[in-house]
C-alpha positions as CSV (number, residue, x, y, z in Angstrom):
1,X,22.3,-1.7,72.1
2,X,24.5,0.8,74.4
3,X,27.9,-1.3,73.2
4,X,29.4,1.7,71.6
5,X,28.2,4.3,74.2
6,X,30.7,6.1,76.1
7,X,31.3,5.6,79.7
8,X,30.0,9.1,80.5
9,X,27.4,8.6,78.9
10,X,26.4,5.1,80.7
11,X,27.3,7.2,83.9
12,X,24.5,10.1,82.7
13,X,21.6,6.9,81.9
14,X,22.5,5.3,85.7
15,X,22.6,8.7,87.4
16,X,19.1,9.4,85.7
17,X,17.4,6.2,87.3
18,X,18.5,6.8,90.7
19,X,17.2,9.9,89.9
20,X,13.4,8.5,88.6
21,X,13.4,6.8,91.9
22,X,14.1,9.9,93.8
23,X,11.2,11.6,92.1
24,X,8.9,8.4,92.3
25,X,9.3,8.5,96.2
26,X,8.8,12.1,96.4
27,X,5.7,12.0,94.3
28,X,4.4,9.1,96.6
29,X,5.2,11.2,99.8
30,X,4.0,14.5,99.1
31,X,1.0,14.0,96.5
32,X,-2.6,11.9,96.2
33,X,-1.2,10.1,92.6
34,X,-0.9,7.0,94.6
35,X,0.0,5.9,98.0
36,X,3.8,6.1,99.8
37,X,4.1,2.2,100.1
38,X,3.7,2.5,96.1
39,X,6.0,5.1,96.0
40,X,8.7,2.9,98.5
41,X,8.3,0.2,96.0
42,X,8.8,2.0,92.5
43,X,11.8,3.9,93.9
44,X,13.9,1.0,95.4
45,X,13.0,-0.8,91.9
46,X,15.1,2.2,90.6
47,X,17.8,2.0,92.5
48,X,18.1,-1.5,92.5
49,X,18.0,-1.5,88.7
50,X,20.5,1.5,88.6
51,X,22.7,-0.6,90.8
52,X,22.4,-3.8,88.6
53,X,22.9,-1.5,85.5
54,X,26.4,0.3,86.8
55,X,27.6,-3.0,88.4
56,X,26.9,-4.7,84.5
57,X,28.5,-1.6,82.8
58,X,31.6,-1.2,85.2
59,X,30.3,2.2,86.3
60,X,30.4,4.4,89.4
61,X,26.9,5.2,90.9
């Protein structure tokens, strides 16, 4: 699926899931949608799965 994407681009797709985890924790913190121990969870999902994903694609986080 992402075989002929370039590496900047692979960069730009990890960079934007740390990023949905950032948001995901803040949302948790500072609004009612749902509780901070929901928001913990969902965000270090992120940034694990951003991790896994640059370690697999040989990219920098």
């Amino acid at each position: 699926m992402f075989g002929n994407v370039s590496r900047k681009a692979k960069t730009a797709y990890v960079s934007l899931i740390g990023l949905a985890g950032t948001i995901l924790l803040l949302v948790g913190l500072f609004t009612s949608l749902y509780r901070f121990g929901v928001g913990i969870i969902l965000a270090v999902a992120c940034w694990v799965g951003s991790g896994i994903l640059a370690k697999y694609w040989e990219v920098k986080k």
